[in-house]
BAFI-3210 file (N, C-alpha, C; in Angstrom, 3 decimals, decimal comma, padded with zeros to 6 digits):
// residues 268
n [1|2|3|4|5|6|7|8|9|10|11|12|13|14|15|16|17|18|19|20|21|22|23|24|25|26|27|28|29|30|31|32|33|34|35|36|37|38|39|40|41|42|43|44|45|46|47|48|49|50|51|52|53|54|55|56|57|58|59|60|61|62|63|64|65|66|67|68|69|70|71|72|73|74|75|76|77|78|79|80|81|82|83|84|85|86|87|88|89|90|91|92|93|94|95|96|97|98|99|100|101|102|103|104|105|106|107|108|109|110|111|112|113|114|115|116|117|118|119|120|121|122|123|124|125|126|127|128|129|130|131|132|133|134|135|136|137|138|139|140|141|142|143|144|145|146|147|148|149|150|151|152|153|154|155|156|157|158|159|160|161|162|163|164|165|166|167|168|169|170|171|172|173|174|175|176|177|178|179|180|181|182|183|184|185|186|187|188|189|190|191|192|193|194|195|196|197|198|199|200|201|202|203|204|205|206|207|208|209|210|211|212|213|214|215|216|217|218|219|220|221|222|223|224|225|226|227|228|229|230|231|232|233|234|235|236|237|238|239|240|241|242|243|244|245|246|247|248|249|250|251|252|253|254|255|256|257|258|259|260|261|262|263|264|265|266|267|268]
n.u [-003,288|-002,626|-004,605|-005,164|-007,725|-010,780|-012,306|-011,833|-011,414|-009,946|-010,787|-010,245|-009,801|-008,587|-005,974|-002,526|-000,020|001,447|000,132|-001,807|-002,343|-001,599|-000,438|001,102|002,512|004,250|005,695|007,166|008,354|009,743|011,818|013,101|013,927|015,366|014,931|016,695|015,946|013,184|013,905|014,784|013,183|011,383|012,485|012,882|010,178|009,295|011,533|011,418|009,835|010,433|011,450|009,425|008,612|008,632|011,122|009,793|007,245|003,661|002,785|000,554|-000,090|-002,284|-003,654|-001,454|-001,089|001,550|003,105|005,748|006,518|007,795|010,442|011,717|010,634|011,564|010,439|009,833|007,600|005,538|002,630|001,274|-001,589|-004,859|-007,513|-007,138|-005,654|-003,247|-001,133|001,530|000,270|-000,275|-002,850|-005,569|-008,242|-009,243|-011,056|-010,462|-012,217|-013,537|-012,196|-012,339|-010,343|-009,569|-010,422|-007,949|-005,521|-003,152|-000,020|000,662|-000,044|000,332|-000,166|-000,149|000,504|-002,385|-004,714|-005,929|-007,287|-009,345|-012,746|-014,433|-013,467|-013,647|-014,763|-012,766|-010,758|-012,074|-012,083|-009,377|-008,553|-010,040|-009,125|-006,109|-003,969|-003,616|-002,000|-001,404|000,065|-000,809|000,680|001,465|001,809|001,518|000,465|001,189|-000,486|000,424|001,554|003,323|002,513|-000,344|-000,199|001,271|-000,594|-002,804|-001,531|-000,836|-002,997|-004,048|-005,559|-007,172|-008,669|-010,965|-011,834|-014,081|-015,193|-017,085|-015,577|-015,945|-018,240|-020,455|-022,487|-021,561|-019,318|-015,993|-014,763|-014,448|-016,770|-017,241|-014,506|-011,870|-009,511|-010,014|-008,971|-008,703|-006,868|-006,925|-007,533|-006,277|-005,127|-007,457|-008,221|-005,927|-005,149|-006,267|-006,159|-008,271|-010,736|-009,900|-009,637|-012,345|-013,696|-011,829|-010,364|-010,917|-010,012|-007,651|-004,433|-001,594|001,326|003,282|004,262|005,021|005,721|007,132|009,728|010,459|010,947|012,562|010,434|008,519|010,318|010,671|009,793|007,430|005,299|002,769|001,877|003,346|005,826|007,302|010,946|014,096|017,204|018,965|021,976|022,751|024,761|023,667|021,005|021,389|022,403|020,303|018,315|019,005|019,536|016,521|015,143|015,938|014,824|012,169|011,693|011,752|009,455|006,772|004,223|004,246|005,994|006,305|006,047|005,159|003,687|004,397|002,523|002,542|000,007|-001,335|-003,023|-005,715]
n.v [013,885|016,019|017,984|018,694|019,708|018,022|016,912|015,570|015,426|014,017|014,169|011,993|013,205|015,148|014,883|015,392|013,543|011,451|009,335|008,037|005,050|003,257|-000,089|-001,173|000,697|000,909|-001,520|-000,893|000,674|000,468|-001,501|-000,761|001,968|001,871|003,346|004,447|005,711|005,072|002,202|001,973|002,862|001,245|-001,424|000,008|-000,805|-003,141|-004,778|-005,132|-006,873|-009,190|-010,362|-011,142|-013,747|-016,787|-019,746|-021,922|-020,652|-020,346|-017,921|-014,851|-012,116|-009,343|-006,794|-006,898|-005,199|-003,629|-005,995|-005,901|-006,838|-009,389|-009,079|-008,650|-009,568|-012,823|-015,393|-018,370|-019,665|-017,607|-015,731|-013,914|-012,015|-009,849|-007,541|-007,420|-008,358|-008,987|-010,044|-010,720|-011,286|-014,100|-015,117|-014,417|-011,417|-011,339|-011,015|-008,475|-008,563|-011,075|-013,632|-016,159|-018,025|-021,076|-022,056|-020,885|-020,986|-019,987|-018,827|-016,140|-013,109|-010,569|-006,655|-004,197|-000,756|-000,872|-001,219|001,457|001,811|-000,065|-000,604|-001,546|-002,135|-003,739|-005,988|-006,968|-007,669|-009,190|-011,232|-011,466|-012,818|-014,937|-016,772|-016,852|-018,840|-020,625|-018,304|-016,772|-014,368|-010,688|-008,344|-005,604|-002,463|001,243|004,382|007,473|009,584|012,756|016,083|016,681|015,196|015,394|017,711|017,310|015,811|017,313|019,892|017,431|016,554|014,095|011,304|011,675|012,074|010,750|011,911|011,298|008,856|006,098|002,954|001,047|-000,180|-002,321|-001,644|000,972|002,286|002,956|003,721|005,069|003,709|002,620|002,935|001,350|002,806|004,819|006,466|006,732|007,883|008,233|005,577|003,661|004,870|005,679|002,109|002,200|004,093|004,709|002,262|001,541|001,440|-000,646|-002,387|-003,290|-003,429|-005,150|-007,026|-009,913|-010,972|-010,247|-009,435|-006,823|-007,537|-005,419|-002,288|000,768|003,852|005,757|007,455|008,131|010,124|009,363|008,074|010,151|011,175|009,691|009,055|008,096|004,927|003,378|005,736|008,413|010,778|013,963|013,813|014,235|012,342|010,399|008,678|005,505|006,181|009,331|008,871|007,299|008,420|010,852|009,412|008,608|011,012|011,934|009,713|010,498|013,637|012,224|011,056|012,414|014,227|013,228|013,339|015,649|014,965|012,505|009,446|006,658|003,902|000,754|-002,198|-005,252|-008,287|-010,301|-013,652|-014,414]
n.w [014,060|011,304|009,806|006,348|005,308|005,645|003,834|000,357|-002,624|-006,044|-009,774|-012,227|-014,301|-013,276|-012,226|-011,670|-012,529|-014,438|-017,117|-015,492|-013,475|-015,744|-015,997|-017,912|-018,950|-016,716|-016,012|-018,443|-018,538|-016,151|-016,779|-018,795|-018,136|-016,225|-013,226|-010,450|-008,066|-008,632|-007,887|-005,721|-003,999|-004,330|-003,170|-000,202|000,246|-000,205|001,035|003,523|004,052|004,016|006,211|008,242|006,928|006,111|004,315|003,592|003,531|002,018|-000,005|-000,656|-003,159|-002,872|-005,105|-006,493|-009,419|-011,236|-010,755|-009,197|-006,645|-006,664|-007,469|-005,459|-002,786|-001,607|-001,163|-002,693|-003,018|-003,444|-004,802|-006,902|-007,438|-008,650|-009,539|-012,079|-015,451|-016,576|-017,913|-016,903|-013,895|-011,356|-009,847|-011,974|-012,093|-009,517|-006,683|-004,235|-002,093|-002,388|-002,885|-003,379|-003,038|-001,370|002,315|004,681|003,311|002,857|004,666|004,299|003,595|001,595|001,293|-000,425|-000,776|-001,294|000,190|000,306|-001,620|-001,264|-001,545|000,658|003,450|005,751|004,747|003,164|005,063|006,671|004,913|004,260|006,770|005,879|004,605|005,272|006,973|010,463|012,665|010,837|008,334|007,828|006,079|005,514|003,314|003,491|002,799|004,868|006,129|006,604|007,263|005,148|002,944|002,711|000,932|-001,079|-002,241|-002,762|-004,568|-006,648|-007,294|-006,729|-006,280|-003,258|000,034|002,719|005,908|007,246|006,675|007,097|007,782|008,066|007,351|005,628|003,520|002,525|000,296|000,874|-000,578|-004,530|-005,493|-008,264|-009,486|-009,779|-009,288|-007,619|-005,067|-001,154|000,652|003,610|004,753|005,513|008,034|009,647|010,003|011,650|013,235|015,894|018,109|020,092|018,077|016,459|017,908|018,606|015,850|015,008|016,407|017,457|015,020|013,880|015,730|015,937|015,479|014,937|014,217|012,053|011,757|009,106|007,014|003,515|001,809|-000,678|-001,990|-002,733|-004,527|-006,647|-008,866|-009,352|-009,157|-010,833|-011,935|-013,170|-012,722|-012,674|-011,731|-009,386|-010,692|-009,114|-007,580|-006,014|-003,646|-003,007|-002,669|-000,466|001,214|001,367|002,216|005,046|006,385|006,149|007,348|009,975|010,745|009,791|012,204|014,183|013,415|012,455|011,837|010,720|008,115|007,724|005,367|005,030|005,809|007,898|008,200|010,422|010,302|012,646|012,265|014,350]
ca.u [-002,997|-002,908|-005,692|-005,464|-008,971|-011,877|-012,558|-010,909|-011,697|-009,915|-011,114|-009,087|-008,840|-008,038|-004,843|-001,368|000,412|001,147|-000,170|-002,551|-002,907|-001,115|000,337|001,741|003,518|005,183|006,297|007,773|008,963|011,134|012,771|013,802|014,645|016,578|015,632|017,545|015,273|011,861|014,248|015,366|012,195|010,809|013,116|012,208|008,313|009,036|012,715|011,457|008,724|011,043|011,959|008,466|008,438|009,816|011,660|008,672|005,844|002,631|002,215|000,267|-000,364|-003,610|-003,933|-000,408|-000,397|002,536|003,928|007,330|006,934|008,583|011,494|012,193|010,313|012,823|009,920|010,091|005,807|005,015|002,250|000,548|-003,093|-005,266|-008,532|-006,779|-005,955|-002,386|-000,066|002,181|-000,346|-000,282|-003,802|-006,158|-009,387|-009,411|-011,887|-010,052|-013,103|-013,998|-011,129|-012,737|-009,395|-010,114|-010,106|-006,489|-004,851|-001,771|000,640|001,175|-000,988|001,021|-001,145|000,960|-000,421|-003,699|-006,073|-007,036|-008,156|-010,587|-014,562|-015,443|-012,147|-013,864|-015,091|-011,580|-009,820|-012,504|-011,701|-008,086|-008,557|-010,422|-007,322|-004,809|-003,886|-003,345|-000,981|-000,893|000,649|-001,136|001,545|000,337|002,551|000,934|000,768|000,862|-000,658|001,087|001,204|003,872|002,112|-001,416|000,713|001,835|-001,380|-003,491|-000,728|-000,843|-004,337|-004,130|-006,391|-007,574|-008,857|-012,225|-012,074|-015,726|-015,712|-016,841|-014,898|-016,811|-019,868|-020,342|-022,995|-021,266|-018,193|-015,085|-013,555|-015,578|-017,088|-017,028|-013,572|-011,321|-008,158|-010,154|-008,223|-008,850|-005,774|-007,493|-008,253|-005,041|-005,206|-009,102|-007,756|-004,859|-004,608|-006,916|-006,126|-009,691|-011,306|-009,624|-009,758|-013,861|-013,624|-011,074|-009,313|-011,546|-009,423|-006,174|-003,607|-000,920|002,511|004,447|003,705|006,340|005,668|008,417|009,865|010,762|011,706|012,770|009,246|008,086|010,917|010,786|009,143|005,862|005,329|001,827|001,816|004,675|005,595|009,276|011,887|015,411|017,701|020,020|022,674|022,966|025,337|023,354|019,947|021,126|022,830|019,256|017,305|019,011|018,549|015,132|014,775|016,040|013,540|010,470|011,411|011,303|008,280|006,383|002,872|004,109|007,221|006,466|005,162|004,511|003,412|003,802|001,790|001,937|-001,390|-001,432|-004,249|-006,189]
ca.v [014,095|017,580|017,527|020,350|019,416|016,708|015,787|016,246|014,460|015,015|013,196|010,889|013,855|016,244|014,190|015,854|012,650|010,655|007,859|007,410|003,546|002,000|-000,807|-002,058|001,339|001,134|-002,256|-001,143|001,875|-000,077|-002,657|000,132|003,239|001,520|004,728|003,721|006,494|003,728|000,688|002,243|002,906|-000,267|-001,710|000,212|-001,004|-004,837|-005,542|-005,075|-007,821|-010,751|-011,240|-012,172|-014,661|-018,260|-020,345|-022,862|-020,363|-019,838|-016,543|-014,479|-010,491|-008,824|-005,443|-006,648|-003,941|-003,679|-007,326|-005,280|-007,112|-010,382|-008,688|-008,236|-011,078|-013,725|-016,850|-018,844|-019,693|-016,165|-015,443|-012,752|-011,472|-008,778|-007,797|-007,037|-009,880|-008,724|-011,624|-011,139|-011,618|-015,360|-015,382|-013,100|-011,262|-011,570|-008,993|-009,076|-008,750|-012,595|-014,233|-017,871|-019,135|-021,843|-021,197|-021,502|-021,093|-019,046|-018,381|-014,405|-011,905|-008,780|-005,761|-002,835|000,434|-002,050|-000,860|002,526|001,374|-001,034|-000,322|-002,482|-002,471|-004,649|-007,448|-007,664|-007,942|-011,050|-011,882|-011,886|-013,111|-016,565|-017,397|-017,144|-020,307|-019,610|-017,748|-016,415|-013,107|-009,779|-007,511|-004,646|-001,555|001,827|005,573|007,778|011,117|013,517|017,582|017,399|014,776|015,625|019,099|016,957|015,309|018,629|020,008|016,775|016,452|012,338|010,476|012,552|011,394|011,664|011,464|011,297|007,607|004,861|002,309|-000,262|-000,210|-003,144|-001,020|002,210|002,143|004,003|004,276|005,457|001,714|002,735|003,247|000,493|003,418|005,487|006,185|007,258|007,921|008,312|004,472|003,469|005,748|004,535|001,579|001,187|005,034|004,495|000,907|000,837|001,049|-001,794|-003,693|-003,522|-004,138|-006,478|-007,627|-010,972|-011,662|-010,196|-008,846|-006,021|-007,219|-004,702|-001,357|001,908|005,260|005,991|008,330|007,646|010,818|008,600|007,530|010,987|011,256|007,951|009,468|007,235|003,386|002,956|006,585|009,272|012,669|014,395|013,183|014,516|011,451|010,196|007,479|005,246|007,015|009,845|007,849|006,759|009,908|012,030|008,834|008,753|012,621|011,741|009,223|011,262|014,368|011,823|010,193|013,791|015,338|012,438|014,169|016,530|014,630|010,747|009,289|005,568|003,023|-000,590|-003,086|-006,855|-008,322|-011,486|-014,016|-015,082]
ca.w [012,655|011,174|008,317|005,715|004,972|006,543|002,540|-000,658|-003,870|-007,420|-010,608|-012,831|-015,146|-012,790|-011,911|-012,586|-012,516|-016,078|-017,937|-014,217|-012,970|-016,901|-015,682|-019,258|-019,395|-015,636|-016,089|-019,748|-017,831|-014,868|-017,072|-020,154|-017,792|-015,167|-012,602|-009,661|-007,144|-008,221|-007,698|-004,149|-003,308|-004,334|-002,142|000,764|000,167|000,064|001,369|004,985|004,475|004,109|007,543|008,680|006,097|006,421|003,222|002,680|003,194|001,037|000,506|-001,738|-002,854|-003,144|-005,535|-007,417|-010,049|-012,040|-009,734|-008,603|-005,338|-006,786|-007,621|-003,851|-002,137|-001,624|-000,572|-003,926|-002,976|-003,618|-006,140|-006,833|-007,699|-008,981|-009,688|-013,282|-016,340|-017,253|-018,157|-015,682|-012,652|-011,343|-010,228|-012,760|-011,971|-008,303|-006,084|-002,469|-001,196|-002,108|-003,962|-003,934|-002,702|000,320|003,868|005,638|002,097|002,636|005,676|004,183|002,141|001,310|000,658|-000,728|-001,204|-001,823|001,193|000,254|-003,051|-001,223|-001,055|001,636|004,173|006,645|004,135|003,048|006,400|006,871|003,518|004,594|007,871|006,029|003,342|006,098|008,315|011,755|012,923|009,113|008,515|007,021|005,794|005,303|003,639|003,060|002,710|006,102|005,949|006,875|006,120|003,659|001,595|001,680|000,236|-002,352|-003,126|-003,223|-005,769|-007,962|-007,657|-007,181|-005,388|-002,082|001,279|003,413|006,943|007,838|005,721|008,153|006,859|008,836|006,748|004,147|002,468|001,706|000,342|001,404|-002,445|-005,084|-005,701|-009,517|-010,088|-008,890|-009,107|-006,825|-003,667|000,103|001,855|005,034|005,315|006,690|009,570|010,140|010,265|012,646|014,321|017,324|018,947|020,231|017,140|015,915|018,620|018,549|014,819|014,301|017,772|017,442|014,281|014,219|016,440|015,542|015,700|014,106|012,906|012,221|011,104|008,850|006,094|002,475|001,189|-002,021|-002,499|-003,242|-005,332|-007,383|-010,302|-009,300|-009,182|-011,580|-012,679|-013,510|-012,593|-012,614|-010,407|-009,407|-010,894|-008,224|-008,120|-004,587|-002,737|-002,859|-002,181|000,986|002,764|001,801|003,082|006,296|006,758|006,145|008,578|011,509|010,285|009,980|013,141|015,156|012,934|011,592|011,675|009,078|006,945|007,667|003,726|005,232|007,047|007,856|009,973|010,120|011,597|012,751|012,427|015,516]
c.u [-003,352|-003,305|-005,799|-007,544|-009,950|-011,666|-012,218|-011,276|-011,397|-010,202|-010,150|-008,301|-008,127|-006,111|-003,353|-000,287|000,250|000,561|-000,637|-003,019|-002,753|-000,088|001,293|002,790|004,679|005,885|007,629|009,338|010,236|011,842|013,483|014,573|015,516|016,298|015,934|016,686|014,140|013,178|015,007|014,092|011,036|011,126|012,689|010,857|008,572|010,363|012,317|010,469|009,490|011,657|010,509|007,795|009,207|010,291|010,315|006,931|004,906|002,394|001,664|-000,181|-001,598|-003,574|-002,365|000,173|000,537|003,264|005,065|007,393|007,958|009,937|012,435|011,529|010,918|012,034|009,465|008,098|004,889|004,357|001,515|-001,056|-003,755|-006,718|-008,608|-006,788|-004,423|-001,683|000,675|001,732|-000,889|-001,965|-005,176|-007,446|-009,787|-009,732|-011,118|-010,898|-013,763|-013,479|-011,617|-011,443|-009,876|-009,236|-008,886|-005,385|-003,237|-001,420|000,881|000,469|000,083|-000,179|-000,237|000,537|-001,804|-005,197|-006,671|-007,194|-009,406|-011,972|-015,074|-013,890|-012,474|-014,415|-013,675|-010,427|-010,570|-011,689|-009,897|-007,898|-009,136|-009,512|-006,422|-004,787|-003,686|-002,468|-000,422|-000,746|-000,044|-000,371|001,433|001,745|001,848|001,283|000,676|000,531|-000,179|001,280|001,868|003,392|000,708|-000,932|000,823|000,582|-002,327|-002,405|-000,839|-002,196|-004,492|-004,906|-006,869|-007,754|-010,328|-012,502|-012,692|-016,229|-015,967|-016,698|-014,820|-017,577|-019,401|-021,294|-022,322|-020,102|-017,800|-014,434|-014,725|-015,808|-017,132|-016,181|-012,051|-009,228|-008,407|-009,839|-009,310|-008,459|-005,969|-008,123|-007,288|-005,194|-006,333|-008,903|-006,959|-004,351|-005,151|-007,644|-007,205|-010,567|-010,612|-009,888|-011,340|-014,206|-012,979|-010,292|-009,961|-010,636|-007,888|-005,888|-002,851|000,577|003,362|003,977|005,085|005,755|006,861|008,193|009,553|010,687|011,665|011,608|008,667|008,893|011,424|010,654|007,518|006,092|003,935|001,446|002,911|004,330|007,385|009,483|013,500|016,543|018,931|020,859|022,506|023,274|024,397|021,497|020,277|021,657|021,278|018,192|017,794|019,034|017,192|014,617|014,947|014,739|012,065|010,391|010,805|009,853|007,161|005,001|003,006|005,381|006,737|005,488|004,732|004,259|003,475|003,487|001,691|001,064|-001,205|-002,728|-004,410|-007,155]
c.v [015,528|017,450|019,127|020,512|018,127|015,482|016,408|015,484|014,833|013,513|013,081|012,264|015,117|016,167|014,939|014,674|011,990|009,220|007,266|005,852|002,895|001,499|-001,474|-000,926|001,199|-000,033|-001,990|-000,044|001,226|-000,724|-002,240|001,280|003,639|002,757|003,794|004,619|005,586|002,757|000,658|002,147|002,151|-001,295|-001,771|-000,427|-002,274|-005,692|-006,578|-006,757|-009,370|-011,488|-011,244|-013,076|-015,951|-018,694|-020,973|-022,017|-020,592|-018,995|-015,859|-012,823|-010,079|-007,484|-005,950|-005,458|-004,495|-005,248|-007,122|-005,948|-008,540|-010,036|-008,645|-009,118|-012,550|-015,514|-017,200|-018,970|-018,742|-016,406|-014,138|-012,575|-009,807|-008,848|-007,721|-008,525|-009,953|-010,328|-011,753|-011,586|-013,268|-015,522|-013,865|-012,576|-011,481|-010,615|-009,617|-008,993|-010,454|-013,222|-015,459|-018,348|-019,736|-021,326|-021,946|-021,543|-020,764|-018,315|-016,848|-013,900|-011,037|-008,042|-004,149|-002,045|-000,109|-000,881|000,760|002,616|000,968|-000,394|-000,722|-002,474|-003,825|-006,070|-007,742|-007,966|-009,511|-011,732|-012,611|-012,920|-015,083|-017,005|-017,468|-018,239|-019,278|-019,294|-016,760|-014,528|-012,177|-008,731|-006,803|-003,275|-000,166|003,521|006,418|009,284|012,386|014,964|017,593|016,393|014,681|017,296|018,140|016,570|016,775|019,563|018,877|016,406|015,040|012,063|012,109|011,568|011,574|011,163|010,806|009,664|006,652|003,960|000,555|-001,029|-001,328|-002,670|000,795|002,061|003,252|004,866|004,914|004,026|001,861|002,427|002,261|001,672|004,296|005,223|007,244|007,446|008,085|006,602|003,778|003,971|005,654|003,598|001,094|002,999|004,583|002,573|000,183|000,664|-000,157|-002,727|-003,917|-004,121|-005,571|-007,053|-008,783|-011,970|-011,270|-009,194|-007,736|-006,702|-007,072|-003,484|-000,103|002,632|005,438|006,970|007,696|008,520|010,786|008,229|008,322|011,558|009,945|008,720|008,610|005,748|003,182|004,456|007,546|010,729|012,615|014,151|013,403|013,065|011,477|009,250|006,852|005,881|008,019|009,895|007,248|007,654|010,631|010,339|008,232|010,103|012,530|011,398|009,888|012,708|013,709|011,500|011,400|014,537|014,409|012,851|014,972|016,202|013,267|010,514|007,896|004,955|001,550|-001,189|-004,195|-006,860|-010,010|-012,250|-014,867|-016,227]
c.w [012,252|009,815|007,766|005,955|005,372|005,321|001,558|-001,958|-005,027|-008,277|-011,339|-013,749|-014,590|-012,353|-012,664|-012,836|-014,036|-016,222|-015,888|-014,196|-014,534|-016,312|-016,857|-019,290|-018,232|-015,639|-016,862|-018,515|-016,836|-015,924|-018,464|-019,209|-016,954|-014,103|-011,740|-008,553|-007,448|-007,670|-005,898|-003,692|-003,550|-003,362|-000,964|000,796|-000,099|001,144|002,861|005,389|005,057|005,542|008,371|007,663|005,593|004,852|002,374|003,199|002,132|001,042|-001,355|-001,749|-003,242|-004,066|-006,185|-007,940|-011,234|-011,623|-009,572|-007,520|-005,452|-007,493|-006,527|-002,714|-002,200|-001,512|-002,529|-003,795|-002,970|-004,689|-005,858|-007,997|-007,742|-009,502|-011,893|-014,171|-016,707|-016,816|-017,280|-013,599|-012,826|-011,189|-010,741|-012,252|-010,214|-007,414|-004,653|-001,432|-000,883|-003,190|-004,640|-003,587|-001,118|001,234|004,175|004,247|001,958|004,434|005,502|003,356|002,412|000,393|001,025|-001,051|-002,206|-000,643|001,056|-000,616|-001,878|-000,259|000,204|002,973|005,109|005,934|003,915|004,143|006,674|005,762|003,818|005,752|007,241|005,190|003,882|006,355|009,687|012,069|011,542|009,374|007,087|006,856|004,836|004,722|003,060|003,037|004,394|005,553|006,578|005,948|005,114|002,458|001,663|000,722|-001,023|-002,886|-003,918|-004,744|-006,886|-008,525|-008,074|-006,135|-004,490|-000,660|001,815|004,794|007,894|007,437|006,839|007,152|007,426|008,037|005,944|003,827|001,724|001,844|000,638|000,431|-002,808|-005,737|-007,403|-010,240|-009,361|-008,911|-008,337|-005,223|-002,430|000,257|003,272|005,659|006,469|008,527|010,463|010,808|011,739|013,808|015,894|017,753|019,510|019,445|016,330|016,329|018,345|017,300|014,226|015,701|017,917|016,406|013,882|015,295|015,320|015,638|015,819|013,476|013,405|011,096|010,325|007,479|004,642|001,343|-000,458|-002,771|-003,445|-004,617|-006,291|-009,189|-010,249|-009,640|-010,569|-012,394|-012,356|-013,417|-012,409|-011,378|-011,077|-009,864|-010,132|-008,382|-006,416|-003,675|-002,210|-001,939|-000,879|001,630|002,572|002,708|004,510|007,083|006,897|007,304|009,943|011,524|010,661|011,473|013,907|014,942|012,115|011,161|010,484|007,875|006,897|006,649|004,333|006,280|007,252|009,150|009,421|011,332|011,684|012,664|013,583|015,561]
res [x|x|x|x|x|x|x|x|x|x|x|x|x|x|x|x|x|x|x|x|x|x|x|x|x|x|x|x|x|x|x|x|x|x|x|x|x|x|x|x|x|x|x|x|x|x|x|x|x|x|x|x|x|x|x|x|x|x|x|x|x|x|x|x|x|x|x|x|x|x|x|x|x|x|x|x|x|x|x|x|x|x|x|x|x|x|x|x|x|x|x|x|x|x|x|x|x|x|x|x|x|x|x|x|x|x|x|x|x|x|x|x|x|x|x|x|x|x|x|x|x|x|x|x|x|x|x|x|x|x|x|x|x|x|x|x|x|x|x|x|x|x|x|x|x|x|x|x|x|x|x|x|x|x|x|x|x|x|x|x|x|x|x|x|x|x|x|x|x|x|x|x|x|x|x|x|x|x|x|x|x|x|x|x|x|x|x|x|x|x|x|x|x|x|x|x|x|x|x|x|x|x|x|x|x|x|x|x|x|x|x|x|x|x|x|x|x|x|x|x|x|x|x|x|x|x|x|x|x|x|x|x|x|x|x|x|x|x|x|x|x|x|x|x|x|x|x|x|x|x|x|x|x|x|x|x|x|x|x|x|x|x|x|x|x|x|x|x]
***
């Protein structure tokens, strides 16, 4: 990975990004402004899930948000959760570190740009790991770091990253345990870059498998999912010739163009 910097940290107000982590306005925002660059690249960030996900699953989402994922999740037993209260989240107030839902609960968690929010990574992988059933699926979709978007973050001055975080620990968190909008972007890559650190951590309780480096171009150009910044307004057509340019670009250079990542984990 090619790291501008080890550690980086900007505060809420340092943020160039609008109306940061209002979910009442991004909701208002998708379903008044129609952009069609978020609703592509909403797309991209759930479509892919639905084919490891059967008709009569149970499945449920962790870190919700705005709940855009049931727009594009096709299993009718989908609910969704948050540590939030908003009306549109099925279940309210929920820490994913210890939900209180019983063990073996749900064949699918989806956790969508969720894990580098979370303080504790390794309580909530148990956490995940005891609400599954077996064979239950952790589908996982997230940010990838890469030079041209810690570039973008250092310019917008959102979130940051810190390499050095052991993201093992259940006494020191990885976030800032204060601020439940405070990000890492370096957890992901903790996480799932080096195969043997996982395995030592987590290869007792899940497997990997499925993961892809990929672009999304569109993402960066959405205008933002929970907070807003300018964006070029595109129509389809145009949305899918630059995001298959993209894709051939990230595939060749993904270290310094590739924006995501997904991994399903299986439970063992």
């Amino acid at each position: 990975m090619i790291k501008i910097k080890n550690k980086i940290k900007f505060s809420k107000y340092e943020n160039r990004m609008n109306d940061f982590g209002n979910i009442k306005k991004a909701i208002k925002y998708f379903e008044e402004k129609r952009n069609k660059n978020l609703y592509f690249a909403l797309k991209q960030r759930f479509d892919w899930m639905n084919q490891y996900i059967k008709n009569d699953d149970i499945g449920l989402e962790v870190g919700t948000g705005p709940g855009f994922s049931k727009k594009f999740i096709l299993n009718k037993n989908f609910k969704t959760s948050d540590f939030a209260d908003y009306q549109h989240i099925d279940y309210k107030n929920i820490d994913a570190h210890n939900t209180n839902f019983k063990d073996n609960s749900f064949d699918y968690v989806i956790a969508s740009h969720t894990l580098h929010h979370i303080s504790y990574p390794l309580r909530f992988f148990r956490e995940m790991h005891r609400i599954l059933k077996k064979d239950g699926k952790l589908i996982i979709h997230e940010i990838y770091m890469s030079l041209l978007f810690q570039i973008i973050m250092v310019i917008m001055k959102h979130e940051g990253w810190d390499w050095s975080t052991d993201i093992w620990s259940e006494t020191i968190p990885a976030t800032g345990d204060e601020d439940i909008w405070s990000g890492n972007n370096a957890i992901p890559h903790l996480a799932f870059d080096d195969i043997n650190v996982f395995n030592s951590n987590l290869g007792s309780s899940f497997k990997i498998k499925y993961e892809e480096i990929l672009h999304c171009f569109t993402f960066l150009n959405s205008g933002g999912v929970t907070s807003k910044t300018f964006y070029i307004p595109l129509n389809y057509f145009f949305l899918n010739i630059i995001d298959k340019i993209d894709y051939f670009f990230s595939k060749a250079f993904p270290k310094i163009l590739a924006q995501n990542r997904r991994v399903v984990l299986i439970k063992i």
